[in-house]
BAPAFI-321040 format. One record per residue (C-alpha): residue in one letter; residue number from 0; x, y, z. Coordinates in nm, 2 decimals. Layout:
+--------+-----+--------+--------+--------+
: residu : num :     xx :     yy :     zz :
+--------+-----+--------+--------+--------+
:      A : NUM :      X :      Y :      Z :
...
+--------+-----+--------+--------+--------+
//
This chain:
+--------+-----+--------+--------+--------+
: residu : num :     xx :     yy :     zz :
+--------+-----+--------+--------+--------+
:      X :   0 :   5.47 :  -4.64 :  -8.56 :
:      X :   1 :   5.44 :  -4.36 :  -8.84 :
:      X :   2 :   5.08 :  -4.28 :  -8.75 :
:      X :   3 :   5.20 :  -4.24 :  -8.37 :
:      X :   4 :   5.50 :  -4.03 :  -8.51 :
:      X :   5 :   5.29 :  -3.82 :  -8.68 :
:      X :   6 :   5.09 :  -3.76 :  -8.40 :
:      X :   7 :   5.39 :  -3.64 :  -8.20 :
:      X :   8 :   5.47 :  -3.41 :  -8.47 :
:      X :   9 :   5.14 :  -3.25 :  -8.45 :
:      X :  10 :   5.11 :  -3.20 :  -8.09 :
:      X :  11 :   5.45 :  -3.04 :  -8.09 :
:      X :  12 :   5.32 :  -2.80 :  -8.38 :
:      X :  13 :   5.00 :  -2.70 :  -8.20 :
:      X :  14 :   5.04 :  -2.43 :  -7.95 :
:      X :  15 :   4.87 :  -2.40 :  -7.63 :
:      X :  16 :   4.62 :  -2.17 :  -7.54 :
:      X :  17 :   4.80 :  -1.94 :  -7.41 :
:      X :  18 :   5.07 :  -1.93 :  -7.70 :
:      X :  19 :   4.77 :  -1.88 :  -7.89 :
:      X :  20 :   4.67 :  -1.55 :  -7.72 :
:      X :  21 :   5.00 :  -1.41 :  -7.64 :
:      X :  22 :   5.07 :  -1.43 :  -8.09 :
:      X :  23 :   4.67 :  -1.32 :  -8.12 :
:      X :  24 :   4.78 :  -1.01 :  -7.90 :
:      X :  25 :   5.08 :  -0.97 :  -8.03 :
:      X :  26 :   4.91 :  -0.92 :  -8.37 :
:      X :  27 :   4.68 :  -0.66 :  -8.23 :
:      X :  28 :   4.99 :  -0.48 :  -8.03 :
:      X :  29 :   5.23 :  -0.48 :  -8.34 :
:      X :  30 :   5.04 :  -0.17 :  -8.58 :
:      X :  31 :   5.13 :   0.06 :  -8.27 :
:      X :  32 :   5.47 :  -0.14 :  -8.21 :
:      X :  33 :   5.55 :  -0.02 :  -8.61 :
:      X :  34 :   5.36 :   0.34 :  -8.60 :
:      X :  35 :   5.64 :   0.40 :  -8.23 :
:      X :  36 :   5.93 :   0.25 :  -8.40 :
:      X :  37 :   5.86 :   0.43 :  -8.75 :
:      X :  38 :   5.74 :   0.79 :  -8.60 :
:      X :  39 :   5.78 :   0.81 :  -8.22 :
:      X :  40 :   6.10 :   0.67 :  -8.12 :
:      X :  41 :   6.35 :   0.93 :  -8.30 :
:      X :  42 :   6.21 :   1.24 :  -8.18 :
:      X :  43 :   6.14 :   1.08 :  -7.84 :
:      X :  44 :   6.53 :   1.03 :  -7.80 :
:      X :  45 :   6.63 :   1.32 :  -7.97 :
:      X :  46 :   6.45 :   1.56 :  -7.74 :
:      X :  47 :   6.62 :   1.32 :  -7.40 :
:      X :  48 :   6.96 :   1.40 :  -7.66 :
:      X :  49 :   6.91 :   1.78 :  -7.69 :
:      X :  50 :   6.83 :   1.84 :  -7.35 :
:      X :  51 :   7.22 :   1.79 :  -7.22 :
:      X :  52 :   7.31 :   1.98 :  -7.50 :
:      X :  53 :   7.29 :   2.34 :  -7.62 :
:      X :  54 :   7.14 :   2.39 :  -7.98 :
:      X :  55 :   7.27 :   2.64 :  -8.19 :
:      X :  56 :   7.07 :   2.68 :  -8.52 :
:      X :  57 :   7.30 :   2.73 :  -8.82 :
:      X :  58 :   7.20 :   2.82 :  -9.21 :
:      X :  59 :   7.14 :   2.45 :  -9.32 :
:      X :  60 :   7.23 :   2.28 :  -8.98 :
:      X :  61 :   7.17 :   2.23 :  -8.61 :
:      X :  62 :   7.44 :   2.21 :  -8.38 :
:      X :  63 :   7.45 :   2.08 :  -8.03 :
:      X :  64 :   7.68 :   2.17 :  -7.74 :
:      X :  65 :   7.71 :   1.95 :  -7.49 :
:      X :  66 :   7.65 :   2.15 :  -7.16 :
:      X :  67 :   7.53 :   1.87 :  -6.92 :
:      X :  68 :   7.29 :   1.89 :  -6.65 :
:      X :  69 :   7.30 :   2.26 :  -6.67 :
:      X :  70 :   6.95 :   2.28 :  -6.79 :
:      X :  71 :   6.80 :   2.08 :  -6.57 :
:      X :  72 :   6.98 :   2.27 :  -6.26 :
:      X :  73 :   6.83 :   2.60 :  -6.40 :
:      X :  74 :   6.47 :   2.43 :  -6.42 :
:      X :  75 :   6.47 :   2.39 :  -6.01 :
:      X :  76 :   6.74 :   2.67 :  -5.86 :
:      X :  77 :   6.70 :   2.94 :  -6.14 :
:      X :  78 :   6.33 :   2.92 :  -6.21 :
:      X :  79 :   6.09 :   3.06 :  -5.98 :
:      X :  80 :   5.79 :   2.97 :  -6.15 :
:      X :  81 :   5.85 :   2.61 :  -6.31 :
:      X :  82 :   5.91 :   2.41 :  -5.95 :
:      X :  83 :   5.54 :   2.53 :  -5.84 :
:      X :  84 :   5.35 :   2.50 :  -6.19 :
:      X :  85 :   5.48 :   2.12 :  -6.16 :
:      X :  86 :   5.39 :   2.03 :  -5.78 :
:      X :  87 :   5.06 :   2.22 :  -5.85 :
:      X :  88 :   5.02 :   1.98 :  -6.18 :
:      X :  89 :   5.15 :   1.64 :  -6.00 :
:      X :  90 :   4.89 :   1.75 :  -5.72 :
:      X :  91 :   4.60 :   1.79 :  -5.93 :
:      X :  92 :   4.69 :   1.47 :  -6.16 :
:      X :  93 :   4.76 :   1.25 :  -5.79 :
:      X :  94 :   4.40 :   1.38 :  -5.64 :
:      X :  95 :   4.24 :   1.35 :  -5.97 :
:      X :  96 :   4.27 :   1.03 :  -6.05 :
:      X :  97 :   4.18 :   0.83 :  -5.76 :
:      X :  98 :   3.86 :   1.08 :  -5.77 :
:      X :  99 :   3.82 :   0.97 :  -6.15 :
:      X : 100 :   3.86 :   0.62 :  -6.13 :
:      X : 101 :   3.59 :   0.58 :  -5.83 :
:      X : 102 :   3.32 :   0.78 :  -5.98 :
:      X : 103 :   3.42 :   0.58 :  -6.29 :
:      X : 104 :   3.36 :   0.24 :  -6.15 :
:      X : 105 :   3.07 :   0.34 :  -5.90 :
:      X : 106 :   2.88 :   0.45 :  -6.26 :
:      X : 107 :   2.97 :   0.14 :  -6.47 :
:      X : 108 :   2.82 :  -0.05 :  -6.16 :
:      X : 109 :   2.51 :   0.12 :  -6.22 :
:      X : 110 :   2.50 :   0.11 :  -6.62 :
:      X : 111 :   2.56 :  -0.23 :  -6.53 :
:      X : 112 :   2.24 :  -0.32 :  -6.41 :
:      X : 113 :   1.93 :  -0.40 :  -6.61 :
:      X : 114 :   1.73 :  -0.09 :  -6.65 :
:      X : 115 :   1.52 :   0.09 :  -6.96 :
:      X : 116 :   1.71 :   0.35 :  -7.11 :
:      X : 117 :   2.06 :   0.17 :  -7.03 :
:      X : 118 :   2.21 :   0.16 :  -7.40 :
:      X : 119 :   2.12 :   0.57 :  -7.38 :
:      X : 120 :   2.31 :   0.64 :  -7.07 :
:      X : 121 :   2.59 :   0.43 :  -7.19 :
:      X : 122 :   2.61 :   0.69 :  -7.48 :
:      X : 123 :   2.54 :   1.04 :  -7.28 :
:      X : 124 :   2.87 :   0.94 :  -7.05 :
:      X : 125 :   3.12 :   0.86 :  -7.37 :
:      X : 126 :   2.99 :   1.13 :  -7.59 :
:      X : 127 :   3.27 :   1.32 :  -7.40 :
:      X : 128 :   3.46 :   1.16 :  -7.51 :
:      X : 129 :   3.36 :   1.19 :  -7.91 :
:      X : 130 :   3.43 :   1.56 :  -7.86 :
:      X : 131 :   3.70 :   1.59 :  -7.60 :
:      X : 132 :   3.98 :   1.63 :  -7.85 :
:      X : 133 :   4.06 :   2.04 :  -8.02 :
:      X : 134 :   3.92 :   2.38 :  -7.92 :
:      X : 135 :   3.62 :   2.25 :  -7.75 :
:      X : 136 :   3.86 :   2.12 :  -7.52 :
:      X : 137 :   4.07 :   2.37 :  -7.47 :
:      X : 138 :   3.77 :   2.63 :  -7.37 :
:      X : 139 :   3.65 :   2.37 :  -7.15 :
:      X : 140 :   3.95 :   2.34 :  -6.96 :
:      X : 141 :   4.02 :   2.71 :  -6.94 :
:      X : 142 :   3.88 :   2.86 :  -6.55 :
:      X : 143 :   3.63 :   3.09 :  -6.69 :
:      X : 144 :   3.45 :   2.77 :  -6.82 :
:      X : 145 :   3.19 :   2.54 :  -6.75 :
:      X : 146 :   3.48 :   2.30 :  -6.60 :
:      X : 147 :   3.50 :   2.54 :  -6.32 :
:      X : 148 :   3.05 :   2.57 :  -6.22 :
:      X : 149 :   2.98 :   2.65 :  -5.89 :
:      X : 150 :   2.82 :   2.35 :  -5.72 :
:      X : 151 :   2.79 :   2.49 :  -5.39 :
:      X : 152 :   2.42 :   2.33 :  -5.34 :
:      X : 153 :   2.21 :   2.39 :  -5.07 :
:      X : 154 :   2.51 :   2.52 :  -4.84 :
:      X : 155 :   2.73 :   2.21 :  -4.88 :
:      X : 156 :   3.05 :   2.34 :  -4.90 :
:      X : 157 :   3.00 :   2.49 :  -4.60 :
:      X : 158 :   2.93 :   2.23 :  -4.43 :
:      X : 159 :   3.23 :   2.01 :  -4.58 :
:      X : 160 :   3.48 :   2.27 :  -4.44 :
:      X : 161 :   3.33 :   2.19 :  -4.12 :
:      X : 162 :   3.48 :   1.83 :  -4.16 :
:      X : 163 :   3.82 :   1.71 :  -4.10 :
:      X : 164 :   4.06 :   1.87 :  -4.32 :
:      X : 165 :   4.18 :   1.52 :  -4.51 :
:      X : 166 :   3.85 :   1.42 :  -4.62 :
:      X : 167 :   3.67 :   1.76 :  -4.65 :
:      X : 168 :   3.97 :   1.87 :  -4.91 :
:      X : 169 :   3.93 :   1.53 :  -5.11 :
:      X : 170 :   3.56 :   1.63 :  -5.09 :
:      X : 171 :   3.57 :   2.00 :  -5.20 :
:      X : 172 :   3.81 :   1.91 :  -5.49 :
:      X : 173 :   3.58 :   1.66 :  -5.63 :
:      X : 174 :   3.30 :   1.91 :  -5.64 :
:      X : 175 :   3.51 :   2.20 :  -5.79 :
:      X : 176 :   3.63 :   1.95 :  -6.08 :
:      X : 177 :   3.32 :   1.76 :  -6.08 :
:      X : 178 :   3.23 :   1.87 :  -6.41 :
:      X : 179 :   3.66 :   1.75 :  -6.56 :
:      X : 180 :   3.61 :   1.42 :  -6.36 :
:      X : 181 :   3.26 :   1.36 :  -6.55 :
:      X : 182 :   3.46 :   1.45 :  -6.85 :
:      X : 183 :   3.75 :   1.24 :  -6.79 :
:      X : 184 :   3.55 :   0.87 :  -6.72 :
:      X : 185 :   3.41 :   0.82 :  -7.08 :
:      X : 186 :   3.67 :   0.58 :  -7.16 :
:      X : 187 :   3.72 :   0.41 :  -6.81 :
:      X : 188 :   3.36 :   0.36 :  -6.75 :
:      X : 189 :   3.31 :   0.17 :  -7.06 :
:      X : 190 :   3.65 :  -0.04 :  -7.00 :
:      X : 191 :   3.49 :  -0.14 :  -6.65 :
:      X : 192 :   3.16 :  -0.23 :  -6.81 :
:      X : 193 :   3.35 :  -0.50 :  -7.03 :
:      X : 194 :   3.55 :  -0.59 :  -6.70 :
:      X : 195 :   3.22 :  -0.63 :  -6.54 :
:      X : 196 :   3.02 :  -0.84 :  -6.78 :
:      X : 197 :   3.30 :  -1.08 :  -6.76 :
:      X : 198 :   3.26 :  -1.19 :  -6.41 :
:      X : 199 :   3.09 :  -1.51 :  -6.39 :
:      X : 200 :   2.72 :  -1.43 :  -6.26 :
:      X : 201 :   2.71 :  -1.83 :  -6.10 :
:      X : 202 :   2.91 :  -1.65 :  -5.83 :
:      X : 203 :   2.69 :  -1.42 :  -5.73 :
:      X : 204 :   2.42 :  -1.64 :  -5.72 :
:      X : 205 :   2.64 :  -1.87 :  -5.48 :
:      X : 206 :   2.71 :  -1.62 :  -5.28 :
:      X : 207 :   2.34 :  -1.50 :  -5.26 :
:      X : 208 :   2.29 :  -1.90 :  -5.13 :
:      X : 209 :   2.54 :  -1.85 :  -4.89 :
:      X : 210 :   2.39 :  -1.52 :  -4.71 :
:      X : 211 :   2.63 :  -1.26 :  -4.85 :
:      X : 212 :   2.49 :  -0.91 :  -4.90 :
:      X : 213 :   2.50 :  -0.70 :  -5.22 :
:      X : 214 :   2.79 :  -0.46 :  -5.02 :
:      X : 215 :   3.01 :  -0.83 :  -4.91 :
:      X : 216 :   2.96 :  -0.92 :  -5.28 :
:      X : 217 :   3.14 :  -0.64 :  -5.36 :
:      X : 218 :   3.43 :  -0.66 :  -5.17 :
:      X : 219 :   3.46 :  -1.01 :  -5.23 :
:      X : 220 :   3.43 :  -1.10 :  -5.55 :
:      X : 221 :   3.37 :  -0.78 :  -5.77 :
:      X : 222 :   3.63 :  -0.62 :  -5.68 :
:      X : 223 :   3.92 :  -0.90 :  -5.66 :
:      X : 224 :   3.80 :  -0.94 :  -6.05 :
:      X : 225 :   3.82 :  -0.58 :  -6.12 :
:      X : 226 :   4.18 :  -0.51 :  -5.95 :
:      X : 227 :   4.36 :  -0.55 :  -6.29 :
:      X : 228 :   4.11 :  -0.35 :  -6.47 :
:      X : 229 :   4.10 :  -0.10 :  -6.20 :
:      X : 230 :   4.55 :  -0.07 :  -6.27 :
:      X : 231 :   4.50 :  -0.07 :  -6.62 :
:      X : 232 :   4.24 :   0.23 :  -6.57 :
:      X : 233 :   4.45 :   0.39 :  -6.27 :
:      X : 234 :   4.76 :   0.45 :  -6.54 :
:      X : 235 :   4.52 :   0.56 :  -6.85 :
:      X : 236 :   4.41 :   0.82 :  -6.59 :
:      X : 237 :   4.72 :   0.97 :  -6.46 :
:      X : 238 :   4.84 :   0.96 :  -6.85 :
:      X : 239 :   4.49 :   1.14 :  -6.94 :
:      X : 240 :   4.48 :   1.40 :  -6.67 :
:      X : 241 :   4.88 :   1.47 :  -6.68 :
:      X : 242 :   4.90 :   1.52 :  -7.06 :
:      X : 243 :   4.61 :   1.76 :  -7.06 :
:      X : 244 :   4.62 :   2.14 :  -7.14 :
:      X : 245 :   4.77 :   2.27 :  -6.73 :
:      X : 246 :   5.03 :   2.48 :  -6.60 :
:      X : 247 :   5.29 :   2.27 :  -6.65 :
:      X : 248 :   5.24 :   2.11 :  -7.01 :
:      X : 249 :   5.08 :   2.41 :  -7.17 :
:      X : 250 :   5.19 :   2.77 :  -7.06 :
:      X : 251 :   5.59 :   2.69 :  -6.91 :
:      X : 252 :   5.66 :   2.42 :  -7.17 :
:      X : 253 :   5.51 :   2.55 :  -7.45 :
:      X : 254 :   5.66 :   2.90 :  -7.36 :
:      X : 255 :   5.99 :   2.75 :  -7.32 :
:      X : 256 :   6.03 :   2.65 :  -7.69 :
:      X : 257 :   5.96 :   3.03 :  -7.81 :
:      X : 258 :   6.32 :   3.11 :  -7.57 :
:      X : 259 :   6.58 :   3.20 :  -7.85 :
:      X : 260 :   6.85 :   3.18 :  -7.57 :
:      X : 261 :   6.75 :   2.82 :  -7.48 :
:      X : 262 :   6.59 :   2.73 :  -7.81 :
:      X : 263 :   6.42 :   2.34 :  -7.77 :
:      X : 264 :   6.66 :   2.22 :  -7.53 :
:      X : 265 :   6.47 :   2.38 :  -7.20 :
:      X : 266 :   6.18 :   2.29 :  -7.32 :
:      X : 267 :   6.29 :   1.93 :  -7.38 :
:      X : 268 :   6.43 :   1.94 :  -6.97 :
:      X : 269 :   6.14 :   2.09 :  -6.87 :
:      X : 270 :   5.86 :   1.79 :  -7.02 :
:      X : 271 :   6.11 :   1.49 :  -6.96 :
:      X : 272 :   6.09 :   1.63 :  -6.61 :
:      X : 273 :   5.76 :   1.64 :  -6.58 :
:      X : 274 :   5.73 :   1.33 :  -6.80 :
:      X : 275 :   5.94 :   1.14 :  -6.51 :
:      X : 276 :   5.68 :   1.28 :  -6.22 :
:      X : 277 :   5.43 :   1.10 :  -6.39 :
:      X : 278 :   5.60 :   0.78 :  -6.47 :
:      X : 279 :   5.67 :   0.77 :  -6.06 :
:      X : 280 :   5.27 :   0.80 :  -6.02 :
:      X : 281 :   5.24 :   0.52 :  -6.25 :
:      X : 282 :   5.52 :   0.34 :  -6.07 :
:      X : 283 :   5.33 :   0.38 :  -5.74 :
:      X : 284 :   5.03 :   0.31 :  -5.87 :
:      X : 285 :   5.15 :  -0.05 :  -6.03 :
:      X : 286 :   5.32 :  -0.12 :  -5.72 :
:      X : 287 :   4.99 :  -0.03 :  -5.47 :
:      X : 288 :   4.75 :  -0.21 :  -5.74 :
:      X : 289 :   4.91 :  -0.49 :  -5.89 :
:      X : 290 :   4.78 :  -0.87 :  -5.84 :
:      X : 291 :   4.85 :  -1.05 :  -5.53 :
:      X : 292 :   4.99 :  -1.38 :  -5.55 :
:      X : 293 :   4.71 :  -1.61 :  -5.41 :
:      X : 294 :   4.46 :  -1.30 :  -5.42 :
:      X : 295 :   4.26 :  -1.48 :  -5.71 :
+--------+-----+--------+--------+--------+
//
């Protein structure tokens, strides 16, 4: 009776596997949880505070005025330059990233493969990454930069422009930014190699028995087991490409802070605003790539 007690006791005290890995991630997940709680989260709501306000900078003290939505109704009727450096910057972060992601996972299918010289390709497309950070970065993404080479070969924009207007525009912006979107993929390539090796390679094999093609493959099993790691890399992406140097984030915002009329609090409207265009991509993108029920 004890010993079957005992054993009761124990069962209830072990935790089942997924217990396990929801407290084994938790662990991982909780330096950042401390490092957003202890540094971030103040001056996160602060700034979303001193945008409905007015700050007035005193000799030992900051005061705020409440004025509202005032701010934000200057940032669309009363500036004339704001409204199109943020459509241009939503535009180039929403035909960026699907761009991105594709050329991501088309390469990690290929580093996938068994080849000499793999571990060495692995490296030459995440140095970018290494050095993507500071000045370097900054020249790169300036328009008189290698970001910007001409890679009209052998007449082919030409001949793109000759194409319907829908694709040959998704066509011609991947080869002016071929060089950022190269730049860009370090980090997703290398999160869709670990996504890849995971898949079970008894399934391919089946489906080779069966009479499936490399392309039906694909479709039908690759990429159903990559649909969460193609989200996960959809929203890095859109975070990547919208919080680097551009119109928007760079010359308004930053320009805003220097107004003495409008010191902090326009530039505060002005990034939540664009902060809020990028959450909606994200939104849209969880919504048009999440799992299916029954889709596994």
């Amino acid at each position: 009776m004890k010993k079957q007690k005992k054993e009761a006791r124990r069962s209830r005290l072990r935790l089942s596997y997924r217990a396990r890995s929801t407290v084994t991630g938790t662990m991982f997940f909780l330096p950042w949880l401390i490092g957003f709680f202890a540094i971030t989260a103040y001056p996160l709501i602060y700034s979303l505070v001193i945008c409905f306000h007015q700050v007035q900078i005193k000799p030992g003290e900051i005061g705020l005025e409440y004025i509202g939505w005032e701010y934000f109704r200057q940032a669309f009727a009363v500036d004339t330059e704001y409204p199109t450096k943020l459509i241009s910057s939503v535009c180039n972060v929403l035909m960026g990233t699907p761009l991105v992601v594709v050329f991501s996972l088309v390469i990690a299918l290929l580093l996938n493969r068994k080849f000499r010289g793999r571990t060495v390709y692995r490296i030459v497309f995440f140095l970018p990454v290494v050095i993507m950070s500071g000045p370097v970065m900054s020249e790169l993404m300036s328009e008189s930069s290698a970001m910007s080479i001409n890679m009209d070969i052998m007449g082919i924009r030409s001949i793109l422009m000759e194409l319907d207007y829908g694709w040959a525009s998704v066509l011609l912006t991947f080869l002016n930014s071929f060089v950022r979107i190269l730049w860009f993929c370090g980090v997703q390539i290398i999160v869709f190699l670990a996504g890849l090796q995971k898949i079970d390679r008894n399934m391919y094999e089946a489906a080779a028995i069966d009479g499936a093609t490399a392309w039906e493959a694909f479709w039908k099993i690759t990429l159903p087991h990559m649909r969460p790691i193609i989200l996960l890399n959809t929203i890095y992406t859109i975070v990547e490409m919208g919080t680097a140097s551009d119109d928007a984030t760079n010359v308004k915002i930053v320009g805003a802070i220097r107004d003495i009329a409008r010191p902090y609090s326009y530039a505060a409207v002005l990034s939540w605003i664009y902060a809020f265009c990028l959450l909606l991509l994200i939104l849209i993108a969880f919504v048009l790539l999440k799992p299916r029920k029954g889709s596994e």
